[in-house]
PAZAPA-4460 file (N, C-alpha, C; in steps of 0.05 Angstrom, whole numbers, plus 32768, in hexadecimal, padded with zeros to 4 digits):
% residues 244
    n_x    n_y    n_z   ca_x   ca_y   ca_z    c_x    c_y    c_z   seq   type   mol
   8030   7F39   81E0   803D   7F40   81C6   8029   7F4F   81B5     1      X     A
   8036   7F62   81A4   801F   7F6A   8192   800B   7F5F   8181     2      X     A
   801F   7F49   8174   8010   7F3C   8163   7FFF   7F24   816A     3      X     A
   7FFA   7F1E   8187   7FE3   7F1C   8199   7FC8   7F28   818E     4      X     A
   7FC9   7F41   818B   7FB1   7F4D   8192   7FA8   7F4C   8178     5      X     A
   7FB1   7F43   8161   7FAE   7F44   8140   7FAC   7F2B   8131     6      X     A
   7FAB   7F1B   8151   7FB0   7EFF   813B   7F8B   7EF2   8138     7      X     A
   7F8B   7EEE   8113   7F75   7EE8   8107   7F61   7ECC   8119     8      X     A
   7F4E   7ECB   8119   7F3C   7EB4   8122   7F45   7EA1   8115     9      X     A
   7F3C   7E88   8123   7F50   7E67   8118   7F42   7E65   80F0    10      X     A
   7F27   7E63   80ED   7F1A   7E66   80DC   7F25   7E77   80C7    11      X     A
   7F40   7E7D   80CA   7F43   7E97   80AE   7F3B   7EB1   80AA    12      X     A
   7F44   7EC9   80AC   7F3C   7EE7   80AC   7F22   7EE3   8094    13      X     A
   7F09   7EF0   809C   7EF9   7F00   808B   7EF6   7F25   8088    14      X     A
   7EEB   7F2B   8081   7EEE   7F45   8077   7EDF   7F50   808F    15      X     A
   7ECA   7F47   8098   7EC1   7F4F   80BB   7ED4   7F4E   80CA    16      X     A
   7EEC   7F39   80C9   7EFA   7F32   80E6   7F1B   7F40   80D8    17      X     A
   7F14   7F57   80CA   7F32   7F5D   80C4   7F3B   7F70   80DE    18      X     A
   7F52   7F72   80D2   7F61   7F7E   80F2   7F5A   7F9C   80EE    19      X     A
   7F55   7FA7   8108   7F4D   7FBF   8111   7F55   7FD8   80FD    20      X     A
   7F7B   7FD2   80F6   7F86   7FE3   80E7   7F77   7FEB   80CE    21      X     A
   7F6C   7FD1   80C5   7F68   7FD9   80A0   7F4C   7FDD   80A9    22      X     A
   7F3D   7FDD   80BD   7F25   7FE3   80B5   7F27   8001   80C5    23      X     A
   7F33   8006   80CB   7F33   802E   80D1   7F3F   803B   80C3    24      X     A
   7F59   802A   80B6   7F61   803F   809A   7F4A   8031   8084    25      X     A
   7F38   802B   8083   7F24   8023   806D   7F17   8037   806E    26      X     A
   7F06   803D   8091   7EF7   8059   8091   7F0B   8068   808B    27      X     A
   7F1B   8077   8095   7F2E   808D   8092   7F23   808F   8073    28      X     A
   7F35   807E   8067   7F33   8086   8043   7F1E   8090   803C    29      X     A
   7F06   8078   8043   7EEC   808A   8037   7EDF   809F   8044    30      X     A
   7EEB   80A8   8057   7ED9   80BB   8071   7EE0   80E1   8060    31      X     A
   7F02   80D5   805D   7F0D   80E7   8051   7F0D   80E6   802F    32      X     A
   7F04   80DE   801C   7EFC   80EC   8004   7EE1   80EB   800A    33      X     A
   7ECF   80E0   801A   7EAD   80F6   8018   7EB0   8113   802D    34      X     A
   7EC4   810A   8037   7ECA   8130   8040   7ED2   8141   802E    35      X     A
   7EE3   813A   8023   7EF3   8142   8007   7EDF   8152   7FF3    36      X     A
   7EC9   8134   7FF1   7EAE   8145   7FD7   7E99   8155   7FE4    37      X     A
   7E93   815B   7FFE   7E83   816D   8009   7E9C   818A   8006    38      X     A
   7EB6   8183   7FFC   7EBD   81A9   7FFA   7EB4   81B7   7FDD    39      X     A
   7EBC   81CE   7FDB   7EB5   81D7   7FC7   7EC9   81D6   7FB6    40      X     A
   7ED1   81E2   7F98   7EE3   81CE   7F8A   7EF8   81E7   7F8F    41      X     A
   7F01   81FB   7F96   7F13   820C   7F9D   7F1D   81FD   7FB4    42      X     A
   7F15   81F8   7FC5   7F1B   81EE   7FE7   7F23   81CE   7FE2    43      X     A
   7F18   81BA   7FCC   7F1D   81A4   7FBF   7F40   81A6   7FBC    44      X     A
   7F3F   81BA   7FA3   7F56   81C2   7F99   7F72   81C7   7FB3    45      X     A
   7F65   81D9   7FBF   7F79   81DB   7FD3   7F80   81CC   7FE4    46      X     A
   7F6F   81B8   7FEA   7F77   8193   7FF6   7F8C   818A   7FED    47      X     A
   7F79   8185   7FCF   7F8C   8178   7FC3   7FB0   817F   7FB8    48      X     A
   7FB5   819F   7FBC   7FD1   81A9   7FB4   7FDE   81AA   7FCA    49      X     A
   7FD6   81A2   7FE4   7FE5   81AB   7FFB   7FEF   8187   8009    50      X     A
   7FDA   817B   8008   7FD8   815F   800D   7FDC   8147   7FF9    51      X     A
   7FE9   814B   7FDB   7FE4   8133   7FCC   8008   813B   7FC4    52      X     A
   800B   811F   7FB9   802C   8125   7FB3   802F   8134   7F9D    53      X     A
   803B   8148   7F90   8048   8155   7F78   805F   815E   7F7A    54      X     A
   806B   8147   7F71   8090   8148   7F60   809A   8168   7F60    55      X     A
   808C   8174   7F52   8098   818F   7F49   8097   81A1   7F5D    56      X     A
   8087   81A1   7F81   8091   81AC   7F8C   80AA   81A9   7F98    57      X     A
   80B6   8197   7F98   80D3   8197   7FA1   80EF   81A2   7F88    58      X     A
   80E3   81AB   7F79   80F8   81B9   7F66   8106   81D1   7F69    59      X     A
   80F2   81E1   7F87   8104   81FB   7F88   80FD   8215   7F7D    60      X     A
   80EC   8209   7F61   80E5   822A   7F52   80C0   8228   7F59    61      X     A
   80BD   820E   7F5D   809C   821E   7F5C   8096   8221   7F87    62      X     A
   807E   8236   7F87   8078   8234   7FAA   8069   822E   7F9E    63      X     A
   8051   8219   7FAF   8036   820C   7FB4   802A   8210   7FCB    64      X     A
   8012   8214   7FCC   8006   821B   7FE2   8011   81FD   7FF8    65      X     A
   800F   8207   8017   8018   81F6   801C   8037   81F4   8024    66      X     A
   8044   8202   8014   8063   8200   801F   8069   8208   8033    67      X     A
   8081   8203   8047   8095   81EB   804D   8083   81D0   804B    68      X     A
   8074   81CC   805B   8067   81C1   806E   8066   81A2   8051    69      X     A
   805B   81AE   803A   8046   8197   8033   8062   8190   801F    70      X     A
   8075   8198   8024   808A   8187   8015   8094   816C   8033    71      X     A
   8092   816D   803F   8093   815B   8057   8084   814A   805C    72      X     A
   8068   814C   8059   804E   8140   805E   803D   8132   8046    73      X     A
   8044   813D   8037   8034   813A   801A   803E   8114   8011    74      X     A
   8050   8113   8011   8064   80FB   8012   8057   80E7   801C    75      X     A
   804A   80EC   802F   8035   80D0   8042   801A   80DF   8035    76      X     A
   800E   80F8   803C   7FF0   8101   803C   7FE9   80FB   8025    77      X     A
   7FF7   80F9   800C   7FE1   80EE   7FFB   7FD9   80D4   7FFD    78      X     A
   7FE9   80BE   8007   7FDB   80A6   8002   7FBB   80A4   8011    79      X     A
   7FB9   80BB   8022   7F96   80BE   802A   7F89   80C8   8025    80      X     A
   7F8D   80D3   8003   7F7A   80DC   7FFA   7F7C   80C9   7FD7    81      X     A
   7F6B   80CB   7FCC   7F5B   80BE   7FB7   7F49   80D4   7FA5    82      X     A
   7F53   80BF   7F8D   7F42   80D7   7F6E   7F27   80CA   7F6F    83      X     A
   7F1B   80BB   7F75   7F05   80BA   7F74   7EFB   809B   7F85    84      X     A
   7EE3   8097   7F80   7ECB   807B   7F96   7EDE   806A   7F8F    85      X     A
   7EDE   8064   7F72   7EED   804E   7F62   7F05   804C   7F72    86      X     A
   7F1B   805A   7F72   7F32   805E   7F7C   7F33   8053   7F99    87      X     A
   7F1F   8065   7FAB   7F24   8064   7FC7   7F10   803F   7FC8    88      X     A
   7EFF   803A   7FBF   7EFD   801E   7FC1   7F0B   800C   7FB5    89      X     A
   7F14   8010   7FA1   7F27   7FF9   7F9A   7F45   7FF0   7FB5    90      X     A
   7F48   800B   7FB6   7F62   8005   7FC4   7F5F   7FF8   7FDB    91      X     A
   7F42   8009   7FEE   7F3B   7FFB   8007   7F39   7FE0   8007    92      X     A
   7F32   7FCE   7FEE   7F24   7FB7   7FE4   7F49   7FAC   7FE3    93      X     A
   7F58   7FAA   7FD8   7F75   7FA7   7FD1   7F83   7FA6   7FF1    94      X     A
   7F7E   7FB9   8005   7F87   7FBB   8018   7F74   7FA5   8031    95      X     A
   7F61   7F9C   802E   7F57   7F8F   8037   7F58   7F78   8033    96      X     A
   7F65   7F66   801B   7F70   7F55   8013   7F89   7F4B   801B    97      X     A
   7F99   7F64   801A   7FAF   7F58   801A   7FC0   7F6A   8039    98      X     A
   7FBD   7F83   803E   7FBB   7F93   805A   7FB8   7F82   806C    99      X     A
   7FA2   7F71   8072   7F8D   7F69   8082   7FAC   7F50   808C   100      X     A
   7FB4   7F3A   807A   7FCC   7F25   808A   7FE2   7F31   808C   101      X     A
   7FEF   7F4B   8085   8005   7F5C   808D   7FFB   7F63   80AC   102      X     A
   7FE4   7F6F   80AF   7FDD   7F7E   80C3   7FDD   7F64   80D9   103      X     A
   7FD3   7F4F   80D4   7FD2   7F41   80E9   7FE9   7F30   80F2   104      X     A
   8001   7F38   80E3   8017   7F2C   80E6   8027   7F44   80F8   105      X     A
   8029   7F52   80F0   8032   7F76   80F5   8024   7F80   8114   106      X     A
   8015   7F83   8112   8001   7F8F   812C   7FFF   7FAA   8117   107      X     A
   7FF9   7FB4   812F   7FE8   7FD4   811F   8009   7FEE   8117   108      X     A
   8018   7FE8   8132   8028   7FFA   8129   8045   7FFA   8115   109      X     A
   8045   7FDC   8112   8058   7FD9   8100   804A   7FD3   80E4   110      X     A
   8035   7FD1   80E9   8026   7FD4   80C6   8021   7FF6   80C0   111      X     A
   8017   800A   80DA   8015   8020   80CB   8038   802C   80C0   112      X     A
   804D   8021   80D4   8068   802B   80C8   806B   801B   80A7   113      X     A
   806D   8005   80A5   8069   8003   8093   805E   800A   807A   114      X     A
   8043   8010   807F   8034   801A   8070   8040   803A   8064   115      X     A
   8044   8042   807C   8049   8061   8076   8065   8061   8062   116      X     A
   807C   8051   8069   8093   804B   8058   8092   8041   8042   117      X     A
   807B   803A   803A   807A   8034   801B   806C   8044   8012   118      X     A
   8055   8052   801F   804F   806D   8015   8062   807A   8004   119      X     A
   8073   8084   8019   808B   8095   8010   809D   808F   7FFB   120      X     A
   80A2   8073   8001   80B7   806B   7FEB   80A8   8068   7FD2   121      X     A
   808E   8067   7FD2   8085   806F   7FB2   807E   808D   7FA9   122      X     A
   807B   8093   7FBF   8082   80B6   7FB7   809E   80C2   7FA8   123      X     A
   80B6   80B0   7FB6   80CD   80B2   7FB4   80D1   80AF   7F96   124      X     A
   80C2   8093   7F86   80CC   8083   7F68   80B9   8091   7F5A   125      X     A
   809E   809D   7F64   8096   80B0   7F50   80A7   80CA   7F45   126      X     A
   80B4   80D4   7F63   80C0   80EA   7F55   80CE   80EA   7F48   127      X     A
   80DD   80CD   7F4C   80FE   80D0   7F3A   80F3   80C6   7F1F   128      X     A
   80E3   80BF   7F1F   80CB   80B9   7F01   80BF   80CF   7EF3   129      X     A
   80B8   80E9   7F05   80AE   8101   7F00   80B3   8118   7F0D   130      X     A
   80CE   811A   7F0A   80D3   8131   7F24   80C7   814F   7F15   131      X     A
   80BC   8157   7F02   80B2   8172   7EF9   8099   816A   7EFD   132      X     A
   8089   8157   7EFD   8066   814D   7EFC   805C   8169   7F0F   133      X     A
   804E   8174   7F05   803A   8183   7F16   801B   8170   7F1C   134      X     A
   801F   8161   7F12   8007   814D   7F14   8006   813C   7F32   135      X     A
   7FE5   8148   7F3F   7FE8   813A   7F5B   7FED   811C   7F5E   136      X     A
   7FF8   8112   7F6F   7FF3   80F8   7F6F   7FEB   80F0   7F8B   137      X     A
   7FD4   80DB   7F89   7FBC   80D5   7F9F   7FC0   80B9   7FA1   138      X     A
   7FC3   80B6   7FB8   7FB2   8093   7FB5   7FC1   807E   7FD3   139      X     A
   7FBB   8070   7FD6   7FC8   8058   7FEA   7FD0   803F   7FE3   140      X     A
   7FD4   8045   7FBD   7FDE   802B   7FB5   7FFC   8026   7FB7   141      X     A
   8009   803A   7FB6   802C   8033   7FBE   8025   8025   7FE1   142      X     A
   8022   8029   7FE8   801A   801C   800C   800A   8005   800A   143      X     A
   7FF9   7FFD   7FFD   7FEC   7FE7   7FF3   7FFB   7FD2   7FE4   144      X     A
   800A   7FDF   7FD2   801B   7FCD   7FC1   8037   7FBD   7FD0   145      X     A
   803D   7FD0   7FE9   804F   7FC9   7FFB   8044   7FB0   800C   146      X     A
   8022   7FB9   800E   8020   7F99   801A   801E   7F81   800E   147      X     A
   801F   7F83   7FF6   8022   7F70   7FE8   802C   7F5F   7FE2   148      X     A
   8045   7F70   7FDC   8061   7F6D   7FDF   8064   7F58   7FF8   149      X     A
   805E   7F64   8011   806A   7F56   8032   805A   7F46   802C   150      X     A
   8047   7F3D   8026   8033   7F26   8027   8046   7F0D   8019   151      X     A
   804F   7F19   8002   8053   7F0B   7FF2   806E   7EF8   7FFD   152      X     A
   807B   7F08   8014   809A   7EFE   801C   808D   7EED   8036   153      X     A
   8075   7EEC   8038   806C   7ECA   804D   8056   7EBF   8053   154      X     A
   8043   7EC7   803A   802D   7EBB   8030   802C   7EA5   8027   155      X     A
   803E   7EA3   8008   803B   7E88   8001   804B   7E75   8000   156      X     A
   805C   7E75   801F   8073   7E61   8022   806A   7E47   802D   157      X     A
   8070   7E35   8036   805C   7E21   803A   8051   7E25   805D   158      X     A
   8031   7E1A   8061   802C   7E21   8077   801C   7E2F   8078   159      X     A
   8026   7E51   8062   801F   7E70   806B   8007   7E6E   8066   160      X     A
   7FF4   7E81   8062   7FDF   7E8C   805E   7FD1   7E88   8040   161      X     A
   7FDD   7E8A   8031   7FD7   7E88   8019   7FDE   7E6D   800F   162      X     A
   7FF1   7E5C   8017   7FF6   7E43   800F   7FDB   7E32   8012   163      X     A
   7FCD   7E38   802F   7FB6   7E23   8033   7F9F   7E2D   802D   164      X     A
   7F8B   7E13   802E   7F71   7E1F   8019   7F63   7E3D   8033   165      X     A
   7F53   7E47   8032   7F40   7E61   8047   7F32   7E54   8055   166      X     A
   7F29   7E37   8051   7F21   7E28   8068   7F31   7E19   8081   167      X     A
   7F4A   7E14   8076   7F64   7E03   8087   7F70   7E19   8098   168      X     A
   7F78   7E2D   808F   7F85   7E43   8097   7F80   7E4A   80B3   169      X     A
   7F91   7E4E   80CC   7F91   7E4F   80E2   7F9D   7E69   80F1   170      X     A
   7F9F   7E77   810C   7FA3   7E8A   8108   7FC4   7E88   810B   171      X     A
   7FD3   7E77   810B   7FF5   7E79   810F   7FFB   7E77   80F6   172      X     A
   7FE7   7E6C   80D2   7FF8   7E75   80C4   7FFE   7E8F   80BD   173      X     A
   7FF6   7EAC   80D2   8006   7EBE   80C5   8017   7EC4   80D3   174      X     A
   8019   7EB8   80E9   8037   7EBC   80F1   804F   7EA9   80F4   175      X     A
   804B   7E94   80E0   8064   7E88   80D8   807A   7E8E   80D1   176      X     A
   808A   7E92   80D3   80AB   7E9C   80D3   80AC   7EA2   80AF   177      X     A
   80B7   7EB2   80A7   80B5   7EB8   8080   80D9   7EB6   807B   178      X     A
   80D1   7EA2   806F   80E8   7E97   8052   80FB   7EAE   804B   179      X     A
   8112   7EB0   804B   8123   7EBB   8043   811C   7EC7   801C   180      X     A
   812C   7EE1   8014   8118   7EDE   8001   8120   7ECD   7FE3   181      X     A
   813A   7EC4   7FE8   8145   7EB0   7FDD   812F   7E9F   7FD7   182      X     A
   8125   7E8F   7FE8   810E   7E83   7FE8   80F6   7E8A   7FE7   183      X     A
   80F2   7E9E   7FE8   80D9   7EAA   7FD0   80DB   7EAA   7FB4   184      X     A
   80EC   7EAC   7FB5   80F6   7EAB   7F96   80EE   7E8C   7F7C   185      X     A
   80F8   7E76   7F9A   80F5   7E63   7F90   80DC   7E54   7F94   186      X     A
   80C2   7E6B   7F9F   80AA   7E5C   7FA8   809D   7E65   7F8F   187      X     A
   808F   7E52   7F82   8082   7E51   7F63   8067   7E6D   7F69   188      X     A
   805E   7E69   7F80   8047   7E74   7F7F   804F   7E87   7F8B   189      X     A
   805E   7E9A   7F98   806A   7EBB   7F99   8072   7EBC   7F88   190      X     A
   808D   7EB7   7F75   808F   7EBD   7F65   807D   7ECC   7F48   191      X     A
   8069   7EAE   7F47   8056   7EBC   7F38   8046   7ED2   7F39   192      X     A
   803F   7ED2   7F55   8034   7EED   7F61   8044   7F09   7F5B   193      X     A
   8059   7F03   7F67   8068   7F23   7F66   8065   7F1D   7F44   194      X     A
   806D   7F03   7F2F   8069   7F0D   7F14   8057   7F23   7EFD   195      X     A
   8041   7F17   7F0F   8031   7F1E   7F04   8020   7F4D   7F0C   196      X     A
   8032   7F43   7F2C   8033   7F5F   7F2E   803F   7F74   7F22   197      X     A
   8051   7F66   7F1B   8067   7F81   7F05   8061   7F84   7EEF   198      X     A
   8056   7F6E   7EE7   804C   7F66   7EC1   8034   7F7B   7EC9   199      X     A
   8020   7F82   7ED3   800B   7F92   7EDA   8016   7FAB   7ED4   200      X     A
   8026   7FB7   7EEE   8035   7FCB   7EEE   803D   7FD4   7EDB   201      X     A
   804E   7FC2   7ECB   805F   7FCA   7EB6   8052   7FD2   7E96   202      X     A
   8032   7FC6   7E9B   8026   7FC5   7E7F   801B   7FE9   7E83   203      X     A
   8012   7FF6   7EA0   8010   8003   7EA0   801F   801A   7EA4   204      X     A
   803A   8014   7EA0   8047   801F   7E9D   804C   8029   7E75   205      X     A
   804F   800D   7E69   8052   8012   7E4F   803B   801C   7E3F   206      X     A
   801E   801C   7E4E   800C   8027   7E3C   8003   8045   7E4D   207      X     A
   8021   8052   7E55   8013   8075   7E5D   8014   8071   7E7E   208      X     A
   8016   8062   7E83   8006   805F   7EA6   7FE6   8058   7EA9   209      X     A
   7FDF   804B   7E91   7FC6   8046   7E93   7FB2   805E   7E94   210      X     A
   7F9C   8058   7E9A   7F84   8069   7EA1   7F72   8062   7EB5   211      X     A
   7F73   806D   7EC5   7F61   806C   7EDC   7F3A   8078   7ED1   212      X     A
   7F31   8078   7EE8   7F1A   8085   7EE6   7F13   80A9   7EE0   213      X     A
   7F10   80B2   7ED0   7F08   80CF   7EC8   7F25   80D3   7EBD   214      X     A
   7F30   80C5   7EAF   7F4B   80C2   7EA3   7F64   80CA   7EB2   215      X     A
   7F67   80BD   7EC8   7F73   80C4   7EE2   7F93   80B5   7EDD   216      X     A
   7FAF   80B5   7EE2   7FC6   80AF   7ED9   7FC1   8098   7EEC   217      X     A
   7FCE   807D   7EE7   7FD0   806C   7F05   7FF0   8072   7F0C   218      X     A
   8001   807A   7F16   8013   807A   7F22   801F   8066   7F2A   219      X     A
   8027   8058   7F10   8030   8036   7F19   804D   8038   7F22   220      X     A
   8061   804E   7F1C   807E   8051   7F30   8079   8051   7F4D   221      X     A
   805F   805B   7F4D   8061   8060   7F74   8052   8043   7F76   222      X     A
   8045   8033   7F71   803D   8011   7F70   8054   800A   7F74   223      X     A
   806F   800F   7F65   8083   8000   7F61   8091   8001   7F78   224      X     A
   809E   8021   7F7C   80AA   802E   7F99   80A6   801B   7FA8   225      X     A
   808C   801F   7FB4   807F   8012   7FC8   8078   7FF7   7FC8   226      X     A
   807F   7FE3   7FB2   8080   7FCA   7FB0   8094   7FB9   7FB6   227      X     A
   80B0   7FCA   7FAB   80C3   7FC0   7FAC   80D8   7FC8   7FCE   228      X     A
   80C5   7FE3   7FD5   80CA   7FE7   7FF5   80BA   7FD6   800B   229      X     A
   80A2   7FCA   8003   8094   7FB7   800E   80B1   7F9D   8013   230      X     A
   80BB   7F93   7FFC   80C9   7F81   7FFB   80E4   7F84   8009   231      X     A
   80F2   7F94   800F   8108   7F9B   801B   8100   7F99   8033   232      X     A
   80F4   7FAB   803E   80E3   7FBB   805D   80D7   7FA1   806E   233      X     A
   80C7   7F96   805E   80C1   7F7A   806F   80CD   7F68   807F   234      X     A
   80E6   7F5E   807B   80F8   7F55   8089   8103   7F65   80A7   235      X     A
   8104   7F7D   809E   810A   7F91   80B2   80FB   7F8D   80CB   236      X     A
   80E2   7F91   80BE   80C6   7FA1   80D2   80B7   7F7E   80DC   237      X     A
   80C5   7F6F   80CF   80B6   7F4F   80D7   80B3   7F4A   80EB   238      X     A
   80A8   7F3F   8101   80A4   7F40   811E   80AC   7F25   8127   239      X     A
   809E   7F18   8119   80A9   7EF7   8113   80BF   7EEE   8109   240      X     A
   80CA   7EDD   811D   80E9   7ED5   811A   80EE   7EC3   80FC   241      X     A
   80FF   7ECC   80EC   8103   7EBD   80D4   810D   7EA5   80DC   242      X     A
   8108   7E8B   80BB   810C   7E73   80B9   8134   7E7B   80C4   243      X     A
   813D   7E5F   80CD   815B   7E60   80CB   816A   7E72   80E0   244      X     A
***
């Protein structure tokens, strides 16, 4: 079975023993923005308009370098690129946290489908949030936020991963069967989790979209997209037979 080949040591995943997946899209990320800063900022520029999402090419009246093609691709390609160190390490750091017990529940290829589907679907809630934005949008937090999300639907049910202390933890709690989400609902400690994820979201939402680093927008609709597609999609793509 796939999730054979992904399942964590009895001792509890460390950040050495994470699964193969998140530590090659870790390099990927950073391999690709220090390729990114060895171009020159014309050739930068043109990365970034052909490969990062912008709403307003799908309107019809503007061409962008790049067209057909990067109205098709752009949708996934930006989540592999990043506005800056800050950016591409935070997220790697986020994805390594929480990536790392999706992935080992998932195997490799139903975490990169995954992954890639919440990409998109926060591409999707940005636009309908900004369908004129000429402003690029970068990053692998809508795909990140999706794992969060799935974490969150059989992490902290009893048993899971997150219920027991990092010392107790064995490698079948990540593949214990996940709670209907009825019953996430009614688990004190997901609940609070996904709470506290929207209250986040939502503050940066009400103060501008926040500010990133070099006063960079955070794109908390595509966080959202891809949070709330995390939460749907999981059940789907689950490999492990549900409770009932």
């Amino acid at each position: 079975m796939e999730n054979q080949q992904h399942t964590p040591p009895a001792d509890g995943p460390r950040a050495i023993n994470a699964p193969n997946v998140i530590i090659g899209l870790t390099a990927l990320f950073i391999g690709i923005h220090a390729g990114i800063g060895l171009l020159s900022e014309q050739s930068y520029v043109n990365v970034l308009i052909r490969f990062s999402f912008i709403p307003a090419r799908y309107d019809g009246l503007l061409q962008l370098p790049g067209s057909p093609y990067s109205e098709w691709i752009s949708p996934l390609s930006y989540a592999l690129l990043h506005g800056s160190w800050l950016h591409v390490l935070t997220n790697s750091i986020w994805m390594l946290a929480f990536g790392s017990a999706l992935a080992w529940r998932f195997g490799t290829k139903r975490f990169l489908l995954f992954s890639a589907l919440c990409a998109i679907a926060g591409a999707g809630v940005h636009f309908l949030a900004h369908p004129a934005s000429l402003t690029p949008t970068v990053g692998a937090s809508a795909a990140i936020s999706g794992h969060m999300a799935a974490v969150a639907r059989f992490a902290f049910s009893a048993g899971g991963p997150l219920a027991r202390s990092p010392l107790r933890r064995s490698q079948t709690d990540f593949l214990r069967p996940a709670e209907p989400f009825s019953a996430v609902l009614r688990n004190r400690s997901a609940l609070t989790f996904i709470g506290i994820w929207f209250a986040m979201n939502l503050l940066f939402g009400l103060t501008g979209g926040g500010l990133a680093e070099d006063g960079a927008r955070i794109a908390w609709e595509a966080h959202l997209g891809g949070f709330v597609a995390g939460l749907l999609l999981f059940p789907i793509l689950d490999p492990v037979s549900r409770k009932g």
